[in-house]
C-alpha positions as CSV (number, residue, x, y, z in Angstrom):
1,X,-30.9,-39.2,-84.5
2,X,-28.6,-40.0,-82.0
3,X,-30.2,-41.7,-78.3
4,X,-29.1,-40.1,-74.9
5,X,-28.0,-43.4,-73.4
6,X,-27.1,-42.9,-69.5
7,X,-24.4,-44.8,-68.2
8,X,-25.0,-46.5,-64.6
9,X,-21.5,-45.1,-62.9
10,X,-20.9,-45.3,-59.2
11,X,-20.4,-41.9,-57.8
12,X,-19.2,-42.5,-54.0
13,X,-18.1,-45.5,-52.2
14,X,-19.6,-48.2,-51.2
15,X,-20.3,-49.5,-47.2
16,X,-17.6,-52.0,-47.8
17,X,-14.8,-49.2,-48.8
18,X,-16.2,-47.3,-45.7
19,X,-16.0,-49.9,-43.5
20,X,-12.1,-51.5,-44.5
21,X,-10.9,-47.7,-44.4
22,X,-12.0,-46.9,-41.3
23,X,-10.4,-50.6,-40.0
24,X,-7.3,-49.3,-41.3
25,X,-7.1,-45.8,-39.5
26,X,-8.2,-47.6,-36.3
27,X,-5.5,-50.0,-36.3
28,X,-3.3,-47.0,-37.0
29,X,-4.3,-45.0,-34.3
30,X,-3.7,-48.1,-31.7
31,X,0.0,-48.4,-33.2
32,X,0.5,-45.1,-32.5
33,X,-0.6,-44.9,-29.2
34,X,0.6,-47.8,-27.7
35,X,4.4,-46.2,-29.7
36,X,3.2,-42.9,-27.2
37,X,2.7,-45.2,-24.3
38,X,5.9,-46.7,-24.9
39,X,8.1,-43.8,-25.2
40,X,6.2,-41.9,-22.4
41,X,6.9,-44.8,-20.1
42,X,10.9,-44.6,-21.1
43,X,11.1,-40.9,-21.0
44,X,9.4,-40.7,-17.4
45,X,12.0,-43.8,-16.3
46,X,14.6,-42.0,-17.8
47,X,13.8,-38.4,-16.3
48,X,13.5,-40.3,-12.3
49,X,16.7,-42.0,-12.7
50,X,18.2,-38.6,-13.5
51,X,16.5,-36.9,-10.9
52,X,17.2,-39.7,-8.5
53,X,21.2,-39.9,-9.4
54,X,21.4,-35.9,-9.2
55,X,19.8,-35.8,-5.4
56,X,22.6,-38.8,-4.7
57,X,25.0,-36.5,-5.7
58,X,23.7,-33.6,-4.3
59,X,23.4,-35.2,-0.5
60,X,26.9,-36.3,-0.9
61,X,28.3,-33.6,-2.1
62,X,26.8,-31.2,1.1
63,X,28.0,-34.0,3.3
64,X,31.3,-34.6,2.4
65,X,33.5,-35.3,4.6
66,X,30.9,-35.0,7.4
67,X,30.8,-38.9,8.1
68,X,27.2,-38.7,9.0
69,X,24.1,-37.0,7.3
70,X,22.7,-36.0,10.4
71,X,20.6,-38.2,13.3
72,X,18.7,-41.0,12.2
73,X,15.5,-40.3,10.5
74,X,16.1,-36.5,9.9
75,X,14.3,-35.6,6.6
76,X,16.9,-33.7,4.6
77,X,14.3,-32.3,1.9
78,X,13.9,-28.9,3.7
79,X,18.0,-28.7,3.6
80,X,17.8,-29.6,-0.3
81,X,15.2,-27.0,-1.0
82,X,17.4,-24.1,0.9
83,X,20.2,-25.4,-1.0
84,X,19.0,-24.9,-4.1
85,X,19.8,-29.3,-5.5
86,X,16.8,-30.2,-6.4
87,X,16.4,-30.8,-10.3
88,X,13.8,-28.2,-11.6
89,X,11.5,-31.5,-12.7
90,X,10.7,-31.5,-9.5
91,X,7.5,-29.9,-8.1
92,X,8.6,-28.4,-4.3
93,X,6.0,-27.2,-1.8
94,X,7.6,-25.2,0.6
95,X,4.4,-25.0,2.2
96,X,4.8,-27.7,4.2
97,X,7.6,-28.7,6.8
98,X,9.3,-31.0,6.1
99,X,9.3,-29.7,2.7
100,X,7.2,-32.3,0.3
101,X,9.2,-32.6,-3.6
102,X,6.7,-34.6,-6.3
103,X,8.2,-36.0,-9.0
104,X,6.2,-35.7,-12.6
105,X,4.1,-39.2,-11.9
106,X,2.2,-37.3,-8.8
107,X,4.6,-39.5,-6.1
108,X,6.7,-38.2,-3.6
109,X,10.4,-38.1,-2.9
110,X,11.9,-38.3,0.7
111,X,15.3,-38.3,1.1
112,X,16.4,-39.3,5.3
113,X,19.4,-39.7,7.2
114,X,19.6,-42.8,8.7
115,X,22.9,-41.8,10.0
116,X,26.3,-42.5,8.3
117,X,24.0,-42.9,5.1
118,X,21.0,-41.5,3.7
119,X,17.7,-43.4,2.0
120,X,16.1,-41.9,-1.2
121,X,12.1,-43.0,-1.0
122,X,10.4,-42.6,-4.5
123,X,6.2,-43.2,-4.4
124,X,4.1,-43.9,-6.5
125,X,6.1,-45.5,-9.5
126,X,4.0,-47.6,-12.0
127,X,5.2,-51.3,-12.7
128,X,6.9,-50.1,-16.6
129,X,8.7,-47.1,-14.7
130,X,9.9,-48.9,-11.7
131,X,11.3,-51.9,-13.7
132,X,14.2,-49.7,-15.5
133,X,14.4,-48.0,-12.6
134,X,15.9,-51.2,-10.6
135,X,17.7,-52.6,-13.3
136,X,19.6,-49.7,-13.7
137,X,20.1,-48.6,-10.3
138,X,24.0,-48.4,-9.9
139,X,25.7,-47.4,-7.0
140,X,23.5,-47.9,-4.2
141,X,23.8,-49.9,-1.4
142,X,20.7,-51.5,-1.7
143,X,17.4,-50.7,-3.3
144,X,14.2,-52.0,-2.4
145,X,10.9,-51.9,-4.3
146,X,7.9,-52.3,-2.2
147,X,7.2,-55.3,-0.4
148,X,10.5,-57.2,-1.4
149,X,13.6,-58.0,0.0
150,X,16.2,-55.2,-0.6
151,X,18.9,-55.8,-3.1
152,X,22.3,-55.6,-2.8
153,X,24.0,-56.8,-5.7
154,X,24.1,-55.1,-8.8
155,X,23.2,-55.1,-11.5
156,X,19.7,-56.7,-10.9
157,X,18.3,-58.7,-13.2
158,X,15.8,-57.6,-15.3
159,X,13.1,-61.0,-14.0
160,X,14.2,-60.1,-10.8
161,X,13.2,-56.4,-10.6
162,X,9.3,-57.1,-12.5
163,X,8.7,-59.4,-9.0
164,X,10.2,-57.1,-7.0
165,X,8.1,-54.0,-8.8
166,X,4.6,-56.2,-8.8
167,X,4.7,-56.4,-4.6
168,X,4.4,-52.2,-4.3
169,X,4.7,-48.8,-5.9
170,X,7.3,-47.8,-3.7
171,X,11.2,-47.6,-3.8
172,X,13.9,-47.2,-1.6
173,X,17.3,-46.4,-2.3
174,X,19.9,-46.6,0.3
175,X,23.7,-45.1,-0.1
């Protein structure tokens, strides 16, 4: 006669698997995003400085030869819009006069005469944005990021620019 002997086998895991497995997707899933933060940050500071570099050239190119852009403190969005140069990442109201351009961080970009130059004004830019942003500005007079002193010399070091960026969200830049 032969016994029916039942073996004790584990069927399932145990709390302790549970718990280490679910440690392990969680720290995966905090990777991952902060990978997402990163490159969101570096393609937003990427996309402005394109945006910015194709108004510069777009305002000097309708100006050429002019020697001025117009009386001091005329807002040359409107002229922009009519124009047709502003980069299609750019959200334009027409609605309002002067016409208002937002960038894709919910800020707003002015760009006014101040005579025999112009001045670009970019709001709203987060400290990880703004920091490529003034290192890599090239070609400007001066740029200014909030509350600072404008800069003149180029490039601008990279220390420099993340004091600059902490004292505001805004930037100038001034051809």
């Amino acid at each position: 006669m032969i016994k029916n002997i039942k073996s004790k086998y584990q069927a399932g895991v145990t709390l302790l698997e549970l718990i280490i497995s679910l440690t392990i997707m969680a720290v995966i899933i905090v990777g991952a995003l902060k990978l997402n933060n990163s490159a969101s940050s570096t393609n937003n500071s990427t996309q402005l400085t394109t945006d910015i570099a194709s108004i510069r050239a777009a305002v000097k190119n309708m100006w050429s030869g002019q020697q001025s852009y117009g009386t001091s403190g005329t807002n040359l969005n409107t002229i922009l819009v009519t124009a047709k140069r502003i980069p299609t990442s750019i959200t334009v109201d027409t609605s309002a006069t002067p016409n208002v351009l937002t960038h894709q961080l919910n800020g707003t970009i002015v760009v006014a005469s101040t005579g025999t130059s112009f001045n670009v004004t970019v709001t709203n830019i987060p400290v990880d944005v703004c920091i490529p942003l003034v290192t890599g500005a090239q070609g400007w007079t001066s740029v200014q990021a909030g509350s600072a002193a404008a800069r003149t010399t180029f490039p601008i070091p990279t220390a420099t620019a993340a004091a600059d960026c902490d004292t505001g969200t805004t930037l100038v830049f001034t051809n």
